[in-house]
N, C-alpha and C positions, 0 to 999 in steps of 0.2 A: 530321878526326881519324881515325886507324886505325883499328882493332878487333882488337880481341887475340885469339886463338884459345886455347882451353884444350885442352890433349892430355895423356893418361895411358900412360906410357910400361910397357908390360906389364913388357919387360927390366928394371928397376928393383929387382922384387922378387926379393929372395933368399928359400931357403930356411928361414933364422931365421925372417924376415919372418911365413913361413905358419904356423910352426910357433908362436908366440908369438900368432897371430890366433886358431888354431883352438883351441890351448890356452886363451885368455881368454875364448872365446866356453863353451866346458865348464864354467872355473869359475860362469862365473854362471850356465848355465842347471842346475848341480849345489847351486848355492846358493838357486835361485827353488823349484826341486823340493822341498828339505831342507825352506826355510820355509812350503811350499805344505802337505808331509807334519804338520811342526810345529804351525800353527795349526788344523790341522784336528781332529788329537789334542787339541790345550791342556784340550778339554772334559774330555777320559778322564781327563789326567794328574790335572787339579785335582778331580775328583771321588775318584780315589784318595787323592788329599793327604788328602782333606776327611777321607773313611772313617776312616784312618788317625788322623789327630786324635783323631776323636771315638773309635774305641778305646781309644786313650792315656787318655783322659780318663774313659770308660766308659760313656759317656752311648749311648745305641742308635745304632744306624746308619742309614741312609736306608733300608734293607730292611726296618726294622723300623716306620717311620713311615708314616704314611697320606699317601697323595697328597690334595690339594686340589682338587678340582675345582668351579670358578665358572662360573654361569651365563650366557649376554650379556647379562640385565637390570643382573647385579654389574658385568662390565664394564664395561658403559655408564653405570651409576652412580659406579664410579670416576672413567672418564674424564671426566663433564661434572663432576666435583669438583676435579679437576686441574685442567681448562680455569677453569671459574671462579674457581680461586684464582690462580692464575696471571695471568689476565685483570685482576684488580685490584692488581696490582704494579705497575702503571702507572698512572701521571698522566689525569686525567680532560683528554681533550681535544678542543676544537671541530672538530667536519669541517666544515668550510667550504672551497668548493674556489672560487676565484677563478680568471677567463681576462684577463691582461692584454693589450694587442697592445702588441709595443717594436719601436719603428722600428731600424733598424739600419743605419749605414751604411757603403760600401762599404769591403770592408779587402781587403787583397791577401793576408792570412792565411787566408781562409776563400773563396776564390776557385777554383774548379775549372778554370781555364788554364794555372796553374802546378801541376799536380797531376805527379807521377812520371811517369808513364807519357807527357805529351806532351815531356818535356826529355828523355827517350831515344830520343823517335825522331829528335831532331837531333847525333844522334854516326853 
């Protein structure tokens, strides 16, 4: 059997050609930036929202509220309360881990002779 050569013929490409590449490669990396810029702000915007609300509404603002500060015993007290509830949403079950041996016999589907690589080296 022959073997086919593959060639990229430079002459091919017109001018649209590049100009329609370089232009699609800008929109998206103007679009990766925008939503790069976007998510990074999201934090600002939605605490602006927030402030805003709670004006409207008249209730203090987060300038006016005491920050929270928790210790890592609280932490850790959270966390193993998470975990153990969490932990019991599931079904109570046996760990028993079993090794069976299964014979298996020969199949030509699971055979490494007819694998890819040895039917290409016969073209």
């Amino acid at each position: 059997m022959k073997m086919m050569s593959i060639t990229f013929d430079f002459t091919l490409i017109d001018n649209y050609s590049i100009i329609i590449t370089v232009a699609g490669f800008c929109i998206v990396l103007a679009t990766l930036s925008l939503s790069v810029c976007f998510f990074t702000q999201l934090h600002s915007l939605l605490d602006i929202m927030a402030k805003r609300k709670l004006k409207k509404q008249g209730s203090a603002t987060h300038d006016d509220t005491q920050k929270v500060v928790m210790t890592g015993e609280e932490n850790a007290a959270i966390a193993t309360a998470l975990y153990l509830f969490f932990s019991e949403l599931h079904d109570e079950e046996k760990y028993v881990m079993t090794i069976r041996k299964v014979s298996r016999t020969y199949s030509p589907w699971n055979s490494k002779i007819y694998g890819i690589w040895n039917t290409m080296k016969h073209w």
